[in-house]
C-alpha positions, 0 to 999 in steps of 0.5 A: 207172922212176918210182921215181928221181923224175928222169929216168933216164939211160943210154948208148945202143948209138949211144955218145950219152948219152941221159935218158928221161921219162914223158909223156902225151897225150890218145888221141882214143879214148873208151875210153882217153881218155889215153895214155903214152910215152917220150921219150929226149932224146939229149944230144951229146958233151963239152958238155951239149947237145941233138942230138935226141930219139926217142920211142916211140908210145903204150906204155899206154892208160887212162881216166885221165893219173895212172893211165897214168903210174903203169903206165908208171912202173913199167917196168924200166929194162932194159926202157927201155933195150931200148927206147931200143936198139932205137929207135936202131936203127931209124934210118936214117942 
């Protein structure tokens, strides 16, 4: 994913356009200080506009930011997508 150097973009199985990023937060956990995530910002129709956003929880764990994000940054896009699909899926309307 971090191969693009910009957030990647893709049409979710809701019909929205959604772009996706990286982001890192502490744990709380002495072990794996640092952790991982996607977030998907989910942009509305016709106008660029911002309805909402869905994140995952945390995909990796490490001792260092740099070296979580790195990890996550070389996810697939396919599989961010799935991952996209199947948060949009696991909405309740």
């Amino acid at each position: 994913m971090a191969v693009h150097k910009r957030p990647a973009a893709f049409e979710g199985v809701d019909g929205h356009a959604y772009s996706a990023d990286i982001l890192t937060d502490t744990t709380g956990d002495r072990s794996a200080p640092w952790g991982a995530y996607l977030m998907f910002v989910k942009w509305g129709f016709g106008e660029p506009e911002v309805q909402g956003h869905l994140e995952t929880g945390f995909l990796l764990t490490g001792a260092s930011e740099a070296v979580v994000r790195h990890q996550l940054g070389g996810m697939a896009l396919g599989t961010v997508k799935a991952t996209l699909d199947g948060l949009i899926r696991g909405q309740t309307p």
